[in-house]
C-alpha positions, -999 to +999 in steps of 0.1 A: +000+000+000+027+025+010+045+018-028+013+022-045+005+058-025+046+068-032+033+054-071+005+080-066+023+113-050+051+107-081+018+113-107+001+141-120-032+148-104-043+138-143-033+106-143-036+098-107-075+108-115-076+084-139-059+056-120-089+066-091-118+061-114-105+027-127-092+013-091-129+023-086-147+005-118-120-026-111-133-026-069-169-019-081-171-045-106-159-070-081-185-060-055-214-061-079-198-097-089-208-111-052-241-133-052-255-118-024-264-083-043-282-105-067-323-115-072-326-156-064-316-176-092-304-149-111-273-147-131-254-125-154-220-128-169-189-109-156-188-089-192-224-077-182-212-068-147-187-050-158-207-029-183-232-021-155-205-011-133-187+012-161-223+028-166-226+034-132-195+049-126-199+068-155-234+076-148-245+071-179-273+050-176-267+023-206-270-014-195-269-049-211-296-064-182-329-050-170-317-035-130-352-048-108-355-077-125-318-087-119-304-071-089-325-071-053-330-048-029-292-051-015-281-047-055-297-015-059-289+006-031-254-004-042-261+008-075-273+044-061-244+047-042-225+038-071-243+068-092-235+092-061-199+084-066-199+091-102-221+121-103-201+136-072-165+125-085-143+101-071-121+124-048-151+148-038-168+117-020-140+102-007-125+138+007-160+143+026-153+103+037-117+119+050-134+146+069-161+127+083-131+104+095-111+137+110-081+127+080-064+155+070-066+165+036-030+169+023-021+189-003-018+162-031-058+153-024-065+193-028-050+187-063-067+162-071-098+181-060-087+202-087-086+183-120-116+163-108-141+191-105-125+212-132-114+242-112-083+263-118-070+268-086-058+249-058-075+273-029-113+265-014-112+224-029-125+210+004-150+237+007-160+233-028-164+199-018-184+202+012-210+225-008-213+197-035-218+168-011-245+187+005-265+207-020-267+171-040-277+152-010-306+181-008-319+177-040-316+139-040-338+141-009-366+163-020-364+148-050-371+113-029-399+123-012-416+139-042-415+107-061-420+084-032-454+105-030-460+100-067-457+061-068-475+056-036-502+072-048-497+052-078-486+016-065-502+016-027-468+004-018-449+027+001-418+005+005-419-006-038-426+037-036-397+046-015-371+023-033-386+035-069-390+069-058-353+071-039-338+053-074-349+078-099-341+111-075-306+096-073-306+085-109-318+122-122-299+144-099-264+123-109-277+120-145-273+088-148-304+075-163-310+042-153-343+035-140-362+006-120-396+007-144-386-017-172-387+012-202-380+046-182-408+073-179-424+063-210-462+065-206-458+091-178-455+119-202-489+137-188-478+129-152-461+164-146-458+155-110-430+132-121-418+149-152-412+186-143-396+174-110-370+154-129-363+179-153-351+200-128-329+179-111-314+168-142-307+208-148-293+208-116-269+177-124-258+193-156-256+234-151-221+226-131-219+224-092-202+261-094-231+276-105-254+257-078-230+272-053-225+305-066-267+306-070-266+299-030-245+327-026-266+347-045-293+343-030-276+343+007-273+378+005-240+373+028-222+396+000-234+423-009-211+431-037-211+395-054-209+392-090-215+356-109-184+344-124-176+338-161-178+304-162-216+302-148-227+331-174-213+309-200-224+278-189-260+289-178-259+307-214-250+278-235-271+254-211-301+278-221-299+281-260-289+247-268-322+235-246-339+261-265-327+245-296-330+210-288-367+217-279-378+238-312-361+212-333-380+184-313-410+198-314-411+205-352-398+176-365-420+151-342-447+176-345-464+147-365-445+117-350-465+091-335-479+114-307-490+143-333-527+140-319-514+146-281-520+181-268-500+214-276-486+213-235-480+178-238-456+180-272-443+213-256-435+190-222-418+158-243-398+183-267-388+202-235-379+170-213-363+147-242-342+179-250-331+185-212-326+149-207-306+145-239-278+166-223-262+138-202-293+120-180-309+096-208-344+094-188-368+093-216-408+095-215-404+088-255-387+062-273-361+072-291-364+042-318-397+053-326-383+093-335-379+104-369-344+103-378-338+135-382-345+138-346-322+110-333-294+130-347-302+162-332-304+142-299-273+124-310-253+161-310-272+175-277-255+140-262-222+144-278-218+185-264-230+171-228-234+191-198-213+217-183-179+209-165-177+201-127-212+183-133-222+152-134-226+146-169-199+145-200-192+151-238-168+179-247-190+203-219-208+231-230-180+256-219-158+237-252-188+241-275-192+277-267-154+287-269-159+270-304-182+292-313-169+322-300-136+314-312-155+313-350-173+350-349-142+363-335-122+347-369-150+361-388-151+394-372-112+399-379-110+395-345-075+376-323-092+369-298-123+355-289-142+379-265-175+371-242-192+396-216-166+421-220-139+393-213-114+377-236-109+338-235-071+326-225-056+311-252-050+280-237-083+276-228-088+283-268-063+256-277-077+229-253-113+234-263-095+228-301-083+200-291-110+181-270-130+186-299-109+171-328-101+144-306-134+139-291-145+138-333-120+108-338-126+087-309-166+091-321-157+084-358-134+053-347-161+041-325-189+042-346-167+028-375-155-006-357-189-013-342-204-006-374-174-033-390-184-057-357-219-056-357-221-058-400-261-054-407-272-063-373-280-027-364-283+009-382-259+028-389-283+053-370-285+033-340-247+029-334-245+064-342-270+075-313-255+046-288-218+060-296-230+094-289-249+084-256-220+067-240-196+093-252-217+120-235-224+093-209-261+105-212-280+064-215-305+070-242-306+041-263-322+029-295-324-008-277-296-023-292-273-023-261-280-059-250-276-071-283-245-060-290-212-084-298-188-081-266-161-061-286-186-036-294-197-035-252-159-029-245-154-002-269-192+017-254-171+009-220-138+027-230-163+057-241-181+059-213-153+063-189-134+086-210-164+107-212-166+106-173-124+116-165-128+141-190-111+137-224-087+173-208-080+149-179-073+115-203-053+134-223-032+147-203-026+113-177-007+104-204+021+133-206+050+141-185+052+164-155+080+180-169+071+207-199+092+206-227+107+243-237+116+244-269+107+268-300+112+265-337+111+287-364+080+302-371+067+292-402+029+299-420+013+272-440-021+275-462-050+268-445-086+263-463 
């Protein structure tokens, strides 16, 4: 133990991130493999384990078995506290474990607090922290008693409503979409007791735990000359329009789907919640094999931009997509920099966004090429586009092919899945050297376009 820890302090937070989350999918798949988690007389293989676990440390919400009709009562409360350790991130949870044990948090774990959560300085990680922990455990609860409330009323069981009800708070709030009702929320879509409740936790999974805790503060009136950062006007901006998007899109394309003689509200609530949803969460009250094409690939770009960073979702964050963007109307403009609310974007900041996206681009195109070479004309090219995209964005919406897929295909939706949970910044960069390389060539221009 002492070797691995000197192993550890010798890293980069990076890579010792990334060694974190797979000690934690390697432990957690080897918990989930013990019979005692398991319904009686119920099997699955240790490739389907492992998926599970990957999805659940990912939260994405994908799966190769149906979860109540394979795990018990033991299995799933594993499960959610499996989701809480994904959604929250590996060294947030176990820091608050540290404090709750009175370990001191040294300044390696600070670092780590860091890169996990996305933040650029070292100063205020364990408070950071501490706010996390305890605004998600606050949303998970009311979220708990609301849908307990809901399926009691429903079922007339209040211990089936209670384990239902506590499953999809923690699966909505962490984004992880799994669910404990055999096909999601689909035939809920007029219950708005369940569906606007878990739209907003699934906003408040995604926005970015900075912009939970600066909208505390806000509202704490403790300062009275606070100002909202940049990164929550950006990310609250971008979260906005591309919801806005992803809703008018919906809503005219499926406008004559196979729900076109449902009510105005109730189109306006499945465009709004399958477009939310779509982010990074994967709870659906439609199914997405039944959608018009055109549709599945507007989800399948909502999935691959994700949620915002420090959040519990993935794909290349909305902060990437908007420095993108920004980064194009300044070029257009004549301008060198890209500039937002009377602030100009670091170049590095310009540079990695660059770069997580032409990566992120590959690793899609790769994936979606060998599965498509694997699975031959088992599935559509369609389908392995919109299951790439979900486990990439680790958001769970599926087209139903998961469980069908060859295992080769599973492992490559794995590697996806837990790159898009690290963070592809964080992958990338567990893999370089401490030590920066100073050197500078002549400059040279080549033709472009």
């Amino acid at each position: 133990m002492k070797i691995i820890i000197n192993l550890l302090d010798r890293m980069s937070p990076q890579r010792s991130i990334f060694l974190y989350y797979l000690g934690a999918l390697i432990v957690s798949t080897l918990l989930m493999q013990l019979p005692f988690f398991y319904n009686e007389g119920t099997y699955i293989s240790f490739m389907d384990t492992l998926f599970v676990t990957a999805s659940g440390i990912s939260v994405t919400g994908l799966t190769t078995v149906n979860i109540v009709d394979t795990f018990n009562t033991y299995g799933i409360i594993l499960l959610m506290f499996i989701l809480n350790l994904g959604g929250i991130g590996i060294m947030a949870t176990s820091t608050f474990i540290w404090i709750l044990l009175g370990r001191k948090i040294t300044l390696r774990n600070r670092a780590a607090i860091m890169v996990d959560n996305n933040q650029s300085a070292i100063a205020g990680g364990v408070k950071l922290v501490l706010n996390i922990v305890s605004l998600l455990f606050l949303i998970e609860l009311i979220g708990a008693i609301i849908y307990t409330s809901v399926f009691y009323y429903l079922t007339g069981s209040f211990k089936d409503a209670l384990l239902q009800g506590t499953f999809l708070s923690v699966s909505a709030t962490t984004n992880a979409g799994f669910d404990l009702y055999h096909q999601s929320l689909i035939g809920h879509s007029t219950n708005f007791f369940l569906t606007v409740p878990v739209m907003f936790q699934i906003v408040l999974g995604a926005i970015g735990y900075p912009v939970l805790i600066e909208v505390k503060e806000f509202f704490s009136h403790k300062n009275p000359h606070f100002r909202f950062s940049l990164f929550t006007k950006v990310t609250t901006t971008m979260y906005a329009l591309l919801y806005v998007i992803g809703t008018v899109f919906y809503l005219i394309i499926e406008w004559n789907g196979p729900r076109f003689q449902d009510s105005f509200i109730t189109k306006m609530m499945n465009a709004s919640f399958m477009s939310v949803s779509s982010r990074s969460a994967g709870i659906v009250i439609e199914d997405p094999s039944l959608l018009n094409e055109a549709t599945q690939l507007v989800l399948s770009m909502l999935m691959f931009i994700g949620s915002s960073p420090s959040s519990a979702g993935g794909g290349i964050r909305t902060t990437t997509f908007a420095i993108l963007l920004l980064t194009v109307i300044a070029f257009a403009r004549s301008k060198e920099y890209p500039t937002i609310f009377k602030r100009t974007i670091a170049k590095q900041d310009v540079e990695r966004a660059f770069v997580v996206f032409v990566m992120s681009m590959v690793l899609l195109f790769l994936g979606i090429s060998v599965i498509t070479f694997v699975e031959g004309d088992k599935h559509s090219l369609m389908s392995i586009i919109f299951e790439v995209s979900s486990a990439f964005g680790t958001c769970g919406m599926s087209m139903g092919i998961t469980n069908d897929l060859q295992t080769s295909s599973e492992l490559i939706l794995i590697a996806l899945m837990f790159i898009g949970r690290v963070g592809f910044v964080s992958f990338l960069l567990s893999f370089g050297s401490k030590k920066k390389t100073i050197i500078k060539y002549p400059t040279e221009h080549l033709t472009v376009g």
